[in-house]
PDB file as gemmi writes it, atoms N, CA and C in Angstrom:
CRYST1    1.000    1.000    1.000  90.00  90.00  90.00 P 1                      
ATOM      1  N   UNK A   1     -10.948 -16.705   0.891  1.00  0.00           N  
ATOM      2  CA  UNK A   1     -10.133 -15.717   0.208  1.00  0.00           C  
ATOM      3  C   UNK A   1      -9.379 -14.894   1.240  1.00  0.00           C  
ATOM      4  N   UNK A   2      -8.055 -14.358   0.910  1.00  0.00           N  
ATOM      5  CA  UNK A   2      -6.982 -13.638   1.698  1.00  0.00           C  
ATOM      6  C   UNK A   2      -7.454 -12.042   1.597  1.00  0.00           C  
ATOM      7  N   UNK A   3      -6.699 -11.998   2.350  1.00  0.00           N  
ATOM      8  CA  UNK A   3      -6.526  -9.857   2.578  1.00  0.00           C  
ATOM      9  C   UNK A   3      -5.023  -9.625   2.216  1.00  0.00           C  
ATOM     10  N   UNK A   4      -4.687  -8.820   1.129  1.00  0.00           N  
ATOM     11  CA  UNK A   4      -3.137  -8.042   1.203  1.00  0.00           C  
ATOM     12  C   UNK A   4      -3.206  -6.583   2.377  1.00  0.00           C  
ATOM     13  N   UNK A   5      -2.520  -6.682   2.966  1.00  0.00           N  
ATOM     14  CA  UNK A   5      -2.147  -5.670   4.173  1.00  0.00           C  
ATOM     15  C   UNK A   5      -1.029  -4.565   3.757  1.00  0.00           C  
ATOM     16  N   UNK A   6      -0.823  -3.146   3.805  1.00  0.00           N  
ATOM     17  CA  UNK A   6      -0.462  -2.422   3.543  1.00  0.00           C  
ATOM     18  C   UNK A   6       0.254  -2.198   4.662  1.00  0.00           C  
ATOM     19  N   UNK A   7       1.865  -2.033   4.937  1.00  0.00           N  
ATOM     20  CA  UNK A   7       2.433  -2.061   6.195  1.00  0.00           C  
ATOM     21  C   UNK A   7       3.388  -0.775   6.089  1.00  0.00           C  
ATOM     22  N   UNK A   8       2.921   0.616   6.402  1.00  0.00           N  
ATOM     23  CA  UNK A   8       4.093   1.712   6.419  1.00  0.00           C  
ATOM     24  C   UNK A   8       5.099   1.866   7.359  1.00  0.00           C  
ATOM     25  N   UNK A   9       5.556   3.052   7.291  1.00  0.00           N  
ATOM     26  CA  UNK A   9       6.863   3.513   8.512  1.00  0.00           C  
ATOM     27  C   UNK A   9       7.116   3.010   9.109  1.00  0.00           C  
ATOM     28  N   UNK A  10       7.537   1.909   8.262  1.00  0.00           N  
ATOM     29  CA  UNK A  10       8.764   0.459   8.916  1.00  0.00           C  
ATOM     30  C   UNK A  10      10.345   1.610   9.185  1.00  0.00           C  
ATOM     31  N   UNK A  11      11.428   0.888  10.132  1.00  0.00           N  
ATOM     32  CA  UNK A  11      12.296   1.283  10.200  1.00  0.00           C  
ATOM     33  C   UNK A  11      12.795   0.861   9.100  1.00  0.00           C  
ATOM     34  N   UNK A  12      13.848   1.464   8.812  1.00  0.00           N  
ATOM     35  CA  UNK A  12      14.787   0.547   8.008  1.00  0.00           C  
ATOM     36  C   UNK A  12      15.349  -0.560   7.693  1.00  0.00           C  
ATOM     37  N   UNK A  13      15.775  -0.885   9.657  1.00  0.00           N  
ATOM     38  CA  UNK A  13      16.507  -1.891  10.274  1.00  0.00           C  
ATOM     39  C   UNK A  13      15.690  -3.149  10.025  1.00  0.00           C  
ATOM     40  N   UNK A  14      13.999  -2.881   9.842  1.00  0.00           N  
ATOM     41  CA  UNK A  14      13.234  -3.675  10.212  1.00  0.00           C  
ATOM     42  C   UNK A  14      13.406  -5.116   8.927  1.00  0.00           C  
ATOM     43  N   UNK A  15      13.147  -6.063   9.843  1.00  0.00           N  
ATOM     44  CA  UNK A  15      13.461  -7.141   8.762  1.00  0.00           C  
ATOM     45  C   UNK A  15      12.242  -7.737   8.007  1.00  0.00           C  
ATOM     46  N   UNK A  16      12.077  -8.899   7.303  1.00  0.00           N  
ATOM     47  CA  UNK A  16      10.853  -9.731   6.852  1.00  0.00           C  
ATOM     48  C   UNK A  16      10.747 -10.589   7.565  1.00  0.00           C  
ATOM     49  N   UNK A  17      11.974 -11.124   8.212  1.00  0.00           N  
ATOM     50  CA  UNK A  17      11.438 -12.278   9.371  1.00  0.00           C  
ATOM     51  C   UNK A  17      10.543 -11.704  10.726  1.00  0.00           C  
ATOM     52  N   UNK A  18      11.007 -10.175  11.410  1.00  0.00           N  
ATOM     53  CA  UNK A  18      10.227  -9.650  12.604  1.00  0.00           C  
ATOM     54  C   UNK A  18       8.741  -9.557  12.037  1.00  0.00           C  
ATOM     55  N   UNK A  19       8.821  -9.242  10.768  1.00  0.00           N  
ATOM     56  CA  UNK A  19       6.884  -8.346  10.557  1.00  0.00           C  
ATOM     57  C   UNK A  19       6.464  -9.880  10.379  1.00  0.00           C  
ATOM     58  N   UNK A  20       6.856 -10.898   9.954  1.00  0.00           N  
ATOM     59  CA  UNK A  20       6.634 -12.041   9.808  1.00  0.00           C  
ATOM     60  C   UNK A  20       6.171 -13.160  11.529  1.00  0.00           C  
ATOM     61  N   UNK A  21       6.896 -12.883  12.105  1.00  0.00           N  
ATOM     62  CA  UNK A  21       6.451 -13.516  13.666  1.00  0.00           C  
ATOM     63  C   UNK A  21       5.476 -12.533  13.913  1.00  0.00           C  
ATOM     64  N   UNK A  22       5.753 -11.256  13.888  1.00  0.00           N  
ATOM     65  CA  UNK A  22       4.606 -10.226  14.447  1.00  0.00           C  
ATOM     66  C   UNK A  22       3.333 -10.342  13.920  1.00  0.00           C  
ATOM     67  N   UNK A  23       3.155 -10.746  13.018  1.00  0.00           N  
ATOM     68  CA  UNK A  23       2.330 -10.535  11.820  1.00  0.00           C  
ATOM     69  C   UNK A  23       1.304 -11.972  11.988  1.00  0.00           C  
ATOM     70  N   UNK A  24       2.331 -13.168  12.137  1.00  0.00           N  
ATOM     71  CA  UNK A  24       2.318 -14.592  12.086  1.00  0.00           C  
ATOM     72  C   UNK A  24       1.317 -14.733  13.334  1.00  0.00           C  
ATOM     73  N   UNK A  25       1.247 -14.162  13.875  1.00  0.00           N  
ATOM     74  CA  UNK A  25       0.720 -14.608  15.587  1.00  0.00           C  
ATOM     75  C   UNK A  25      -0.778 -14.071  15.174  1.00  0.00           C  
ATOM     76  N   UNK A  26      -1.206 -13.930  14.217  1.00  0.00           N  
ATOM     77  CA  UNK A  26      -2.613 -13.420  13.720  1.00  0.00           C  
ATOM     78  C   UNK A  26      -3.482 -14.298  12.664  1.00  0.00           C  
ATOM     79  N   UNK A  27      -2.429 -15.305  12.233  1.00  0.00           N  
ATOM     80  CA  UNK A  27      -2.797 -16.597  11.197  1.00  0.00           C  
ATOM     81  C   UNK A  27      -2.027 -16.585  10.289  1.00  0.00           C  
ATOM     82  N   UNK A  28      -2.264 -17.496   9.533  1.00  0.00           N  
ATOM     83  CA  UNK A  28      -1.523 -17.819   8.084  1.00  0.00           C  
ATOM     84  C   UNK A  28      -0.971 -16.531   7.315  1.00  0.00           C  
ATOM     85  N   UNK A  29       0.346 -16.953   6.820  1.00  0.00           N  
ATOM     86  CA  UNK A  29       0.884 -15.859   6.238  1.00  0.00           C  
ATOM     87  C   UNK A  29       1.048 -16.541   4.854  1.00  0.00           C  
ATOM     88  N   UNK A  30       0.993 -15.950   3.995  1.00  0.00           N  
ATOM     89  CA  UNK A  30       1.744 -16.274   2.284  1.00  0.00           C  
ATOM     90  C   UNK A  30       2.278 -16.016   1.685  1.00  0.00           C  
ATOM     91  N   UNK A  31       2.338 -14.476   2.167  1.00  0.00           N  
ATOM     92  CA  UNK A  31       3.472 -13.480   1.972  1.00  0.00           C  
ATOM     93  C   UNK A  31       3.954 -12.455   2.614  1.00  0.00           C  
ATOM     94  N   UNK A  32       5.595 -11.890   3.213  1.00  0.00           N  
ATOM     95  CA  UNK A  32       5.805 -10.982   3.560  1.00  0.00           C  
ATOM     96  C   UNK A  32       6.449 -10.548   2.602  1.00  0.00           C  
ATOM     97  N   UNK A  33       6.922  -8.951   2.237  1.00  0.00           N  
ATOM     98  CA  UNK A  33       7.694  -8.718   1.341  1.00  0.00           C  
ATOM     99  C   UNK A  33       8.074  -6.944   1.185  1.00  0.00           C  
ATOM    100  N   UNK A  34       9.336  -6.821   1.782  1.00  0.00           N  
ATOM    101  CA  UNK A  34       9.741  -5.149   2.594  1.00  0.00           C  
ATOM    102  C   UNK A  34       9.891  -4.869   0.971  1.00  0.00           C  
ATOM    103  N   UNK A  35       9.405  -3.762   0.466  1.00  0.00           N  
ATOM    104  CA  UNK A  35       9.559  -2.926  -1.046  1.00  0.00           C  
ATOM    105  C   UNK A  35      11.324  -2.318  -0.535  1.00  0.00           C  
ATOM    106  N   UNK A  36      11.925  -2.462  -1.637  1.00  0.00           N  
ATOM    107  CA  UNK A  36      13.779  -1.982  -1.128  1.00  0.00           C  
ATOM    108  C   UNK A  36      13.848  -0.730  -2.517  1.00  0.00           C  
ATOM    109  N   UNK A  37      14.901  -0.780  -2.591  1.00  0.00           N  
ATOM    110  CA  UNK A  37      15.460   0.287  -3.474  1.00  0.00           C  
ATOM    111  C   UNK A  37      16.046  -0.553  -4.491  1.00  0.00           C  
ATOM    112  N   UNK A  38      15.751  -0.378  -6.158  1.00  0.00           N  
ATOM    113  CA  UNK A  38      16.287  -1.514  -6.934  1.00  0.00           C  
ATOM    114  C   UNK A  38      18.283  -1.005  -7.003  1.00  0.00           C  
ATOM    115  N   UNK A  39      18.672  -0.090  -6.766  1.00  0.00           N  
ATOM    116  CA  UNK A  39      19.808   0.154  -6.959  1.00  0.00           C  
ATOM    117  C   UNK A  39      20.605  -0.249  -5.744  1.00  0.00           C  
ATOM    118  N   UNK A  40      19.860   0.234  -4.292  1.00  0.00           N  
ATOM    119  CA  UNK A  40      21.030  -0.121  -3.305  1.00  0.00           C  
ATOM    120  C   UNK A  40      20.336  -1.301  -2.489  1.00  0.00           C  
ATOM    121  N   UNK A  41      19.200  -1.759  -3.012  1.00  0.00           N  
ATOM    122  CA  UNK A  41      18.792  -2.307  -1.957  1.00  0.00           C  
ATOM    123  C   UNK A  41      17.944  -2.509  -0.549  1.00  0.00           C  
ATOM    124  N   UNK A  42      18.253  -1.365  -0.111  1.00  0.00           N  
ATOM    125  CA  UNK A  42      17.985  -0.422   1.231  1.00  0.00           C  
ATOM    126  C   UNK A  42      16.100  -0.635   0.498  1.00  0.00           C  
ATOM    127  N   UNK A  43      15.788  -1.184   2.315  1.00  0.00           N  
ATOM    128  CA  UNK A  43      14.029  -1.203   2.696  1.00  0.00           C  
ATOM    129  C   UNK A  43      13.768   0.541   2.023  1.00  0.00           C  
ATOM    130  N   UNK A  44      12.640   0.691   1.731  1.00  0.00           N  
ATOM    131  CA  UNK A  44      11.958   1.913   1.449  1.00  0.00           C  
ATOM    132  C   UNK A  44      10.761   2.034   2.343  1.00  0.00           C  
ATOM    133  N   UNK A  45      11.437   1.688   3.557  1.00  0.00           N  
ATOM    134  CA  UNK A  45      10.162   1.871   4.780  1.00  0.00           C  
ATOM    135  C   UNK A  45       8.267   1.556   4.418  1.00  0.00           C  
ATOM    136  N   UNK A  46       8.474   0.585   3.685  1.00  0.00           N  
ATOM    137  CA  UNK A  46       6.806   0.033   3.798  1.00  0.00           C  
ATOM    138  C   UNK A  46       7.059  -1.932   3.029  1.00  0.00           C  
ATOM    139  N   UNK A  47       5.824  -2.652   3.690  1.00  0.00           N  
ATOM    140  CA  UNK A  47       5.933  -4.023   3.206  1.00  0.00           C  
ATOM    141  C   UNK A  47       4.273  -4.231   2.580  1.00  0.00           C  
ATOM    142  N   UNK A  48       4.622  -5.337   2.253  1.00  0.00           N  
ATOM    143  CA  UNK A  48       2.791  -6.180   2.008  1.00  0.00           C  
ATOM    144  C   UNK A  48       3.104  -7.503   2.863  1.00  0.00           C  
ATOM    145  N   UNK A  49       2.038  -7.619   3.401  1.00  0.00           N  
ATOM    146  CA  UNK A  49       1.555  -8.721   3.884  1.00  0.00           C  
ATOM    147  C   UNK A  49       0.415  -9.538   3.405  1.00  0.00           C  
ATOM    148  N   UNK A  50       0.604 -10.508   2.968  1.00  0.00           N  
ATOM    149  CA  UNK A  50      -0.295 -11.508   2.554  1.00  0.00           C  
ATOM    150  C   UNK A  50      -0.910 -12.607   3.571  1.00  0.00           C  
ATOM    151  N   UNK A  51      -2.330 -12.515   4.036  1.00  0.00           N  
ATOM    152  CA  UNK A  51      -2.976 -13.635   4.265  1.00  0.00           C  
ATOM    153  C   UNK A  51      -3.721 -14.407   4.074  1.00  0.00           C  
ATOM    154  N   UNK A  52      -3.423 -15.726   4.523  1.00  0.00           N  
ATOM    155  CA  UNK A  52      -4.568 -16.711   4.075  1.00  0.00           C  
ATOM    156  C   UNK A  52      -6.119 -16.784   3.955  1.00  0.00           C  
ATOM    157  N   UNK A  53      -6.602 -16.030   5.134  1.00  0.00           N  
ATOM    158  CA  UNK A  53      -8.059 -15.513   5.521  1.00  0.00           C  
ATOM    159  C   UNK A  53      -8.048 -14.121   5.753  1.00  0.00           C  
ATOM    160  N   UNK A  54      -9.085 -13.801   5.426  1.00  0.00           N  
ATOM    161  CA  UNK A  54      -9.381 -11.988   5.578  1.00  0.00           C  
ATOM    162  C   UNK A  54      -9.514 -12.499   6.859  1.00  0.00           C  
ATOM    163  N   UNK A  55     -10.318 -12.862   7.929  1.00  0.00           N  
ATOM    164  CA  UNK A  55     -10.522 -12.460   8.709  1.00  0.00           C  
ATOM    165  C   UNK A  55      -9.698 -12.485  10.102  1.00  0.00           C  
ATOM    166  N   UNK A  56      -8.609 -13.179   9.648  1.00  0.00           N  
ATOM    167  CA  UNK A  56      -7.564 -13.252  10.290  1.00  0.00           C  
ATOM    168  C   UNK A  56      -6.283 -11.944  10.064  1.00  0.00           C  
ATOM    169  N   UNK A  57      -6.513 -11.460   8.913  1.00  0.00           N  
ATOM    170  CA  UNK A  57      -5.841 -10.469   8.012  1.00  0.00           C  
ATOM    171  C   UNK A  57      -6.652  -9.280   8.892  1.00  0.00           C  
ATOM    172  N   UNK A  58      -7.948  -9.203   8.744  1.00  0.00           N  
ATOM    173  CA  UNK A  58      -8.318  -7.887   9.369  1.00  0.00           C  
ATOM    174  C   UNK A  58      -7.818  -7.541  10.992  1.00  0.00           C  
ATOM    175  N   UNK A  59      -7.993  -8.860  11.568  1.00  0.00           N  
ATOM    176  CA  UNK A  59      -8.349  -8.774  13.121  1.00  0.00           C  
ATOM    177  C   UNK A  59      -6.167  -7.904  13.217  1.00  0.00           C  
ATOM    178  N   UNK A  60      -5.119  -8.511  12.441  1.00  0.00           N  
ATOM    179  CA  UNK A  60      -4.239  -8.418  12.525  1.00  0.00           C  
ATOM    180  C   UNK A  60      -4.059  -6.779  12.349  1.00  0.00           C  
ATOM    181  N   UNK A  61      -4.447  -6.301  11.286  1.00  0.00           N  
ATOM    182  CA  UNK A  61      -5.104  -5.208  11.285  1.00  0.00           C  
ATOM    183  C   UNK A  61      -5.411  -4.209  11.930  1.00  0.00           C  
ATOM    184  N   UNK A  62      -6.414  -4.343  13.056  1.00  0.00           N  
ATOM    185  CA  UNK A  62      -7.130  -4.142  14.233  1.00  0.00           C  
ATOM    186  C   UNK A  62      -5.697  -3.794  15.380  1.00  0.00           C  
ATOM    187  N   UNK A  63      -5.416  -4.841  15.071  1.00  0.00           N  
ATOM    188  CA  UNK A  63      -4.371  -5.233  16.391  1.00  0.00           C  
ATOM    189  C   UNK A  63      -3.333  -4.330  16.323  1.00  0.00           C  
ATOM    190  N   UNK A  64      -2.622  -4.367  15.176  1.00  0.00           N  
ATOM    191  CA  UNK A  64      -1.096  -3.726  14.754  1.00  0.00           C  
ATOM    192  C   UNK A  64      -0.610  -2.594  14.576  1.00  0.00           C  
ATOM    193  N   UNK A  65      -1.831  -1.857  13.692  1.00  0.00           N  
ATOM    194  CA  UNK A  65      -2.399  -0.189  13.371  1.00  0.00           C  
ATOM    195  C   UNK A  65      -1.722   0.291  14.819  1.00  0.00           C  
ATOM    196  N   UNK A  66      -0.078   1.312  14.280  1.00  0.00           N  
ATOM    197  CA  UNK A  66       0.143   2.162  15.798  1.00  0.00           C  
ATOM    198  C   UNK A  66       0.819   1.612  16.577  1.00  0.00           C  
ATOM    199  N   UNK A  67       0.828  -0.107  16.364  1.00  0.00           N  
ATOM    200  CA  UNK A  67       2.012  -0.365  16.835  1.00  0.00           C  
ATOM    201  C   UNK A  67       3.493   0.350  17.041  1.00  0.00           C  
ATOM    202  N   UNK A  68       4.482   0.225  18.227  1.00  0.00           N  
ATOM    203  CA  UNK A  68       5.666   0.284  17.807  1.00  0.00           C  
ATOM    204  C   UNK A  68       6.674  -0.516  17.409  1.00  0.00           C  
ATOM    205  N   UNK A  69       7.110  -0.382  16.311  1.00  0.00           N  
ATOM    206  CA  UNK A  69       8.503  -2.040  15.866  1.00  0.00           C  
ATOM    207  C   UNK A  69       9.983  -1.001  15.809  1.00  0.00           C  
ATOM    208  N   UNK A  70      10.716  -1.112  16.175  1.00  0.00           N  
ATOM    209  CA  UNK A  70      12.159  -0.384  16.153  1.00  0.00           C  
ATOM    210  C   UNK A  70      12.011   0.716  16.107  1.00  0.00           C  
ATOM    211  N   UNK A  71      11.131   1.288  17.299  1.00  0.00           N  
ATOM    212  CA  UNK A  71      11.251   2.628  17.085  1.00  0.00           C  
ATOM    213  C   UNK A  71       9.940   3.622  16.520  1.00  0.00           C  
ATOM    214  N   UNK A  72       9.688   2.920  15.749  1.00  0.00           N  
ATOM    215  CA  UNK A  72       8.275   3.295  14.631  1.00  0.00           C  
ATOM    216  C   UNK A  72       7.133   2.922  15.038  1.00  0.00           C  
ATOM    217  N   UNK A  73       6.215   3.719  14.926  1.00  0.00           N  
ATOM    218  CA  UNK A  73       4.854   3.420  14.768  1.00  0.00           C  
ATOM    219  C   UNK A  73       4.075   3.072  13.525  1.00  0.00           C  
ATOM    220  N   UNK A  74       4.169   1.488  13.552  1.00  0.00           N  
ATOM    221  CA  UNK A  74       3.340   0.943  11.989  1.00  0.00           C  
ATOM    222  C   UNK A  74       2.001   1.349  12.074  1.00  0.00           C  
ATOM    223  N   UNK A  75       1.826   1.816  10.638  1.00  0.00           N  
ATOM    224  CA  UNK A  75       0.935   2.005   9.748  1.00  0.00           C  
ATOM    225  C   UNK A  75      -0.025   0.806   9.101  1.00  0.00           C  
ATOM    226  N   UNK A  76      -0.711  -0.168   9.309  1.00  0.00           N  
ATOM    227  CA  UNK A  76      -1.528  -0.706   9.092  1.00  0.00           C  
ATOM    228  C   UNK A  76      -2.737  -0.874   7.639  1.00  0.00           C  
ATOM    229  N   UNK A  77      -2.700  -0.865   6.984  1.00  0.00           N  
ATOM    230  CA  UNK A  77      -4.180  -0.720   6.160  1.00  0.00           C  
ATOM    231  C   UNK A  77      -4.467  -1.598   4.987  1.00  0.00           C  
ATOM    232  N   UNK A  78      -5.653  -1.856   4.839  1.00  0.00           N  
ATOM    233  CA  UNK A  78      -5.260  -2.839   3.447  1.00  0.00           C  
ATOM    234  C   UNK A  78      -5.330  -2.130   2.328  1.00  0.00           C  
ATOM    235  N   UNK A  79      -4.166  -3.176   1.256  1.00  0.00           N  
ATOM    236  CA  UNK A  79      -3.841  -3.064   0.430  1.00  0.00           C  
ATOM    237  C   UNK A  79      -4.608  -2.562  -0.701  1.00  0.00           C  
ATOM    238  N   UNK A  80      -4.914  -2.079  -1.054  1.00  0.00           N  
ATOM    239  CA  UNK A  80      -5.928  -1.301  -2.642  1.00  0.00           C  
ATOM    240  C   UNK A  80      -5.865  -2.691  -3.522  1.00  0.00           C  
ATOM    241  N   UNK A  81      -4.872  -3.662  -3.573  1.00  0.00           N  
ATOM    242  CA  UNK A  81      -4.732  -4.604  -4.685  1.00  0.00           C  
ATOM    243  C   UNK A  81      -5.758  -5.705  -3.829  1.00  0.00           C  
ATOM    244  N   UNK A  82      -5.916  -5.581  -2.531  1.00  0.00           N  
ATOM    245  CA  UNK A  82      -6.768  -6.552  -2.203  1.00  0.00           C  
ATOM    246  C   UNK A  82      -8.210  -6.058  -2.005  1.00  0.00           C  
ATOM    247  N   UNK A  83      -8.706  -5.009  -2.416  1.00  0.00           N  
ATOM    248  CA  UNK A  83     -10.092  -4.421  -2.788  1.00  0.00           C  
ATOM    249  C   UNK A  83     -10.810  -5.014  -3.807  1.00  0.00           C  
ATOM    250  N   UNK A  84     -10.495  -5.334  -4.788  1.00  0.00           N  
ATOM    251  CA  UNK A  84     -10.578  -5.852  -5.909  1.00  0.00           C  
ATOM    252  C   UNK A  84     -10.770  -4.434  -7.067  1.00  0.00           C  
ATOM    253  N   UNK A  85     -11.885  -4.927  -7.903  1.00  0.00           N  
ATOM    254  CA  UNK A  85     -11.689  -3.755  -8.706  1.00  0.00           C  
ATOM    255  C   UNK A  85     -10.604  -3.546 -10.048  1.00  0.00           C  
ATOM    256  N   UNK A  86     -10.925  -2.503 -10.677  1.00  0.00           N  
ATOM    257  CA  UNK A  86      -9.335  -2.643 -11.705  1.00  0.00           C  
ATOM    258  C   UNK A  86      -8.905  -1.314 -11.355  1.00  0.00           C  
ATOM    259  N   UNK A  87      -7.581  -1.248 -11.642  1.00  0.00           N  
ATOM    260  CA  UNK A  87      -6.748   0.218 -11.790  1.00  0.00           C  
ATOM    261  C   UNK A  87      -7.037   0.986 -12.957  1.00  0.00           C  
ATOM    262  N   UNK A  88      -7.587   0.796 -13.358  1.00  0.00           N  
ATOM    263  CA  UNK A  88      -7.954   1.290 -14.694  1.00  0.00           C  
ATOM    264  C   UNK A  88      -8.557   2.691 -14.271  1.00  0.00           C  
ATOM    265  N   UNK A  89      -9.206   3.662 -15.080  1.00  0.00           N  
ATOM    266  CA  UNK A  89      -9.411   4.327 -15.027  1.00  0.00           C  
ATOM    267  C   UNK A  89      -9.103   6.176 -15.819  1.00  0.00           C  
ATOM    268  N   UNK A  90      -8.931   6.822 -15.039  1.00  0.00           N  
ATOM    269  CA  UNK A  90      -8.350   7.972 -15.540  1.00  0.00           C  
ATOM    270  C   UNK A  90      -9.340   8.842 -16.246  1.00  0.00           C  
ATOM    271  N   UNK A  91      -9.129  10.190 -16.589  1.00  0.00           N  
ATOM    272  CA  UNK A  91      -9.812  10.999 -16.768  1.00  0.00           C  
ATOM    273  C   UNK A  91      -9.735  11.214 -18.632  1.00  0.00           C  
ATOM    274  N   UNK A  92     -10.641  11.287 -19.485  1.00  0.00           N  
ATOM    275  CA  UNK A  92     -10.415  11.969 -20.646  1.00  0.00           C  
ATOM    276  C   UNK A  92     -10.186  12.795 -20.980  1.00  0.00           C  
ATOM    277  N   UNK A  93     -10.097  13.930 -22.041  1.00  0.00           N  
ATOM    278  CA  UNK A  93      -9.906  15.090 -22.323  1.00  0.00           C  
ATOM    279  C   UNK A  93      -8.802  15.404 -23.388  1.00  0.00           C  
ATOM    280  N   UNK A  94      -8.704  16.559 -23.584  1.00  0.00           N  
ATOM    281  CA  UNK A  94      -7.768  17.237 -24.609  1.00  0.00           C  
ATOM    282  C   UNK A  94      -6.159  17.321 -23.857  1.00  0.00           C  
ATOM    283  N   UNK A  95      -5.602  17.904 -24.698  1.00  0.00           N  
ATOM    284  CA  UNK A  95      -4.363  18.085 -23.832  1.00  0.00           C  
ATOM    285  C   UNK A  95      -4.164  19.146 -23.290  1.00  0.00           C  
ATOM    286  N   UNK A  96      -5.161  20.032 -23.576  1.00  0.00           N  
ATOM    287  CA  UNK A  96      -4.906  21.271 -22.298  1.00  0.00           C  
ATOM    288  C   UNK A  96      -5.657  21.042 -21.062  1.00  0.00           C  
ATOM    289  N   UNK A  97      -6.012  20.370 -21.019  1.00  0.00           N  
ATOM    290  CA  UNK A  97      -6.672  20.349 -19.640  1.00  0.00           C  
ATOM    291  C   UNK A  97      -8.451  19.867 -19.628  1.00  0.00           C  
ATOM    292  N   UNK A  98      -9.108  19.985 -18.820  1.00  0.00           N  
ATOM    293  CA  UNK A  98     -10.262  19.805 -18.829  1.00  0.00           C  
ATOM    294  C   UNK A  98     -11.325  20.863 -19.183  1.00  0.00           C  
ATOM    295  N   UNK A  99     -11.014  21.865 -19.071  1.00  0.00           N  
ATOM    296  CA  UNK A  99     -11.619  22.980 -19.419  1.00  0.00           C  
ATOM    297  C   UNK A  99     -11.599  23.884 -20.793  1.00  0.00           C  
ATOM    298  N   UNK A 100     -11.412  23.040 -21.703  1.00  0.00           N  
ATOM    299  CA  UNK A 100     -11.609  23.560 -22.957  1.00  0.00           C  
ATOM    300  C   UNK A 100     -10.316  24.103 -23.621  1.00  0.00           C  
ATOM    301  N   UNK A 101      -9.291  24.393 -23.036  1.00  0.00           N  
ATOM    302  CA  UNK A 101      -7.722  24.194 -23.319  1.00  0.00           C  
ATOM    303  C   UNK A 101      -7.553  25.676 -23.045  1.00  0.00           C  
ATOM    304  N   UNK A 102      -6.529  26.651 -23.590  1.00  0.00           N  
ATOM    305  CA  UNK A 102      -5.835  27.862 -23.175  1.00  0.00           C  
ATOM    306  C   UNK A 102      -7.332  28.989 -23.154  1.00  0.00           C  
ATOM    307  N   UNK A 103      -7.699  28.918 -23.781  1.00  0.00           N  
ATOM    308  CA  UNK A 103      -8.691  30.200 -24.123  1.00  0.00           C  
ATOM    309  C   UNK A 103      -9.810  29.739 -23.548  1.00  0.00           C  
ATOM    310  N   UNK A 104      -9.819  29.236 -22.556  1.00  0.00           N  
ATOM    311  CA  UNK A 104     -11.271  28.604 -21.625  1.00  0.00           C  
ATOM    312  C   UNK A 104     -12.737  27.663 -22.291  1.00  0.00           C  
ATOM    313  N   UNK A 105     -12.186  28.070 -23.294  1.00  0.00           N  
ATOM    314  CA  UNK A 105     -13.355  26.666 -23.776  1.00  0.00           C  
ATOM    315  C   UNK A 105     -14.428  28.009 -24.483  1.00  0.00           C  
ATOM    316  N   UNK A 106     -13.533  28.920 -24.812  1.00  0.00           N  
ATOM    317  CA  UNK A 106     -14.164  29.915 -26.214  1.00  0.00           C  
ATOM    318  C   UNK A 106     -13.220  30.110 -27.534  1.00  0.00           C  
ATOM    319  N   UNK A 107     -13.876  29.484 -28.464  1.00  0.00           N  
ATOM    320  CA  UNK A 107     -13.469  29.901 -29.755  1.00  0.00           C  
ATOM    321  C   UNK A 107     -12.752  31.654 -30.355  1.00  0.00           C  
ATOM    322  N   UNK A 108     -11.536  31.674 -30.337  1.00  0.00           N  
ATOM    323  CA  UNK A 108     -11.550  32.856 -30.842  1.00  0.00           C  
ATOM    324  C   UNK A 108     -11.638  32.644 -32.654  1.00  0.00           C  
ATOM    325  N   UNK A 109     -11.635  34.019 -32.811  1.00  0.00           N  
ATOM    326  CA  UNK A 109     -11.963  34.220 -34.656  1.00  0.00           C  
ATOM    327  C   UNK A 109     -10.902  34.932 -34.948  1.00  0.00           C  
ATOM    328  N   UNK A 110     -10.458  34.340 -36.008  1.00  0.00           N  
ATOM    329  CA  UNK A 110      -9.035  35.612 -36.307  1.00  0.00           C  
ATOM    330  C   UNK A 110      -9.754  36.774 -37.792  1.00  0.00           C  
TER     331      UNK A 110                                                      
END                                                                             
């Protein structure tokens, strides 16, 4: 099983082919993929990296964390989607809040 890699404060400039050789020299890749802007396009300074083996995924990891690529010092970490787990979650409650809503969680009497 693979590791997804969490890749921040990419430059702008930075491409999918550089994090891809950089990245590549650590094992199998399956996916690179810079997050852009759906309107202009333009990188939004972070990618995912997909690998074939965690343990090739971590050591890359290890290695890259702090790197500099154009300027920048990458950010490294894995991905939350490769933790497993569900997103699910969230808190219950009323719609004022958790604490019993405007009047603190006491009944007034009219």
């Amino acid at each position: 099983m693979g590791i997804k890699l969490f890749v921040a404060s990419l430059s702008y400039e930075t491409s999918e082919d550089e994090l891809r050789e950089l990245f590549a020299a650590h094992g199998e890749l399956k996916e690179v993929s810079i997050a852009t802007d759906r309107e202009t396009g333009k990188s939004r300074g972070f990618a995912f990296i997909k690998f074939a083996s965690r343990k090739a995924g971590e050591a890359a990891l290890k290695e890259l964390n702090g790197t500099d690529v154009n300027g920048r010092k990458l950010s490294v970490q894995e991905s939350n989607d490769s933790r497993g787990g569900g997103r699910g979650g969230g808190r219950g409650g009323n719609r004022h809040g958790g604490r019993g809503g405007r009047d603190g969680g006491q009944r007034r009497r009219n």
